[in-house]
C-alpha positions, 0 to 999 in steps of 0.5 A: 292799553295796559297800567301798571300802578303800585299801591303802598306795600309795593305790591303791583296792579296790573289793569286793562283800561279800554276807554280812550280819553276824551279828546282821543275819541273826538280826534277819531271821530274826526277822522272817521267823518273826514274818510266817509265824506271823501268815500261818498265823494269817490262815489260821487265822482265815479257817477259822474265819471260814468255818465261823462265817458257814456256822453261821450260814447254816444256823440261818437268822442271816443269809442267803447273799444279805445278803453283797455279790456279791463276798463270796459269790464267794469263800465259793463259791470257798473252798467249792468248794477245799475240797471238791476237797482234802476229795476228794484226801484220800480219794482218798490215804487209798484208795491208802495202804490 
């Protein structure tokens, strides 16, 4: 944020301060915290989200094919990632063995 100030014989400074103050840097601290716990809550949800919809899918509820086109892509999607990461692990618990 630019500041201007004069000294004596009018002549003007012109400096760049990038620090913010103090409680400035604490309120975004505040926020940045605030955001992370509602991301890690999202991604928690949609874990949840997952395994409730598969449940489902499995004691015949509802169908696979009811979710539009675009919803099974991503259970598809999210299911195959999973998958890969449930394989990773292995493959990590195997080496430390």
């Amino acid at each position: 944020m630019p500041n201007v100030s004069k000294n004596g014989d009018e002549q003007t400074k012109l400096s760049i301060t990038t620090e913010l103050d103090e409680a400035h840097q604490e309120y975004l601290d505040e926020q940045k915290e605030k955001e992370e716990a509602f991301r890690e809550s999202d991604i928690q949800l949609a874990r949840v989200l997952e395994d409730l919809i598969s449940l489902m899918i499995d004691r015949d509820f509802i169908r696979f094919t009811d979710f539009p086109e675009p919803a099974q892509k991503r259970l598809i999607e999210r299911q195959g990632l999973r998958m890969k990461a449930a394989k990773l692990n292995l493959l990590d618990d195997e080496h430390l063995n």
